[in-house]
C-alpha positions as CSV (number, residue, x, y, z in Angstrom):
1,X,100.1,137.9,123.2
2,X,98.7,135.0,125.6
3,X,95.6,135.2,123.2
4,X,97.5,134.2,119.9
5,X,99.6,131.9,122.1
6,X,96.5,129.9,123.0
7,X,95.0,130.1,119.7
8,X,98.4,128.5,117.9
9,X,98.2,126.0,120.5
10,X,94.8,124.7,119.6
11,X,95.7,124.8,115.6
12,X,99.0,123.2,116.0
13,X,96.6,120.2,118.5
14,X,94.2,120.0,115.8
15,X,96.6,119.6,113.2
16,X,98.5,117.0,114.9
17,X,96.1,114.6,116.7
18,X,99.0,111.9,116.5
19,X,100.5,111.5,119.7
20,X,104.6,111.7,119.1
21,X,107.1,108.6,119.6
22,X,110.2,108.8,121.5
23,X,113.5,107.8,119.6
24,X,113.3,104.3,120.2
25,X,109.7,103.7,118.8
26,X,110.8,105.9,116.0
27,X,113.9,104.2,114.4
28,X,111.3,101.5,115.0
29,X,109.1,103.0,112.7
30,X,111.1,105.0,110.5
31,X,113.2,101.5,110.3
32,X,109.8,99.4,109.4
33,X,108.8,102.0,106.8
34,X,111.8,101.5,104.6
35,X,111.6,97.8,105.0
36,X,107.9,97.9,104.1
37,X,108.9,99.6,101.0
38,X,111.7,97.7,100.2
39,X,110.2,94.4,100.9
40,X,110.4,92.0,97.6
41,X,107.6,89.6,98.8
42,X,104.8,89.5,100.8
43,X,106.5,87.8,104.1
44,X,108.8,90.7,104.2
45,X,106.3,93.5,103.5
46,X,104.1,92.0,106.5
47,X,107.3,91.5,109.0
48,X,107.6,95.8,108.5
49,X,103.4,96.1,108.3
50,X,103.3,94.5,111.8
51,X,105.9,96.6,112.9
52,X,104.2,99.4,112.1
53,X,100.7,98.7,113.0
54,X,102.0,97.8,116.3
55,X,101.9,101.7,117.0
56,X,98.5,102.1,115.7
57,X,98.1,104.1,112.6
58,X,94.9,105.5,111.6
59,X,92.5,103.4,109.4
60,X,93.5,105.0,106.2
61,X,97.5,104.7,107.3
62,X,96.8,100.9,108.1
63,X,95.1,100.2,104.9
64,X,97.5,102.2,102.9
65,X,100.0,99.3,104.7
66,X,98.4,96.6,103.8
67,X,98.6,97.9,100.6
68,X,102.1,97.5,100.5
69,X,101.5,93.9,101.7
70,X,99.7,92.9,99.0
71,X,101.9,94.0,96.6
72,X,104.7,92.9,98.7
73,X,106.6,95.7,98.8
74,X,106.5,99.1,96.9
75,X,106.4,99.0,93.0
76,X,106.7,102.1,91.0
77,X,104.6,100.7,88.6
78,X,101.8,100.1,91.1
79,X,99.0,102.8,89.8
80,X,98.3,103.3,93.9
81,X,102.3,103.4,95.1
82,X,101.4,107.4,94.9
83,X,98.9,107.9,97.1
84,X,99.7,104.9,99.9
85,X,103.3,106.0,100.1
86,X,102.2,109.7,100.9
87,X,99.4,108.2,103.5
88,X,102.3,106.2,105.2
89,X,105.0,108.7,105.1
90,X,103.3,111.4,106.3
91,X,101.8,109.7,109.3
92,X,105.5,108.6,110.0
93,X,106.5,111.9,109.7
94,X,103.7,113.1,112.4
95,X,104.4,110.4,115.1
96,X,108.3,111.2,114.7
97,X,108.9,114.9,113.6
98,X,112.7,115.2,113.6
């Protein structure tokens, strides 16, 4: 049993190189995320985007922000809203689990 311990260990590591947030930094987050999306200009989309970048996403999380910036907020007719909003939210939901 120690040897499928270890071995779920290193998947569930490899899977999850994102080091967690306690639950301060996560209503941070979680918090900026909605904002982000709900911004309705560019000001308010980069008040969250800092927010959020202040925790250090990876590359493709922090461009799939300043995505959001650019647009100034989400827009479901935005042919990209798709795939940035799933890059975002999933990192979110890696650096804050519960």
């Amino acid at each position: 049993t120690s040897a499928a311990a270890a071995s779920s260990e290193t998947s569930s590591t490899a899977s999850a190189p994102v080091s967690q947030l306690d639950t301060s930094q996560c209503v941070d987050v979680t918090g900026a995320n909605a904002d982000l999306l709900a911004a309705n200009d560019k000001d308010g989309a980069r008040k969250a985007a800092d927010t959020l970048e202040k925790y250090d996403p990876p590359a493709q999380v922090k461009d799939a922000i300043e995505h959001f910036v650019t647009t100034g907020g989400a827009h479901f007719d935005d042919p990209d809203y798709t795939k940035n909003n799933k890059l975002v939210s999933e990192w979110v939901k890696q650096v804050c689990p519960t």
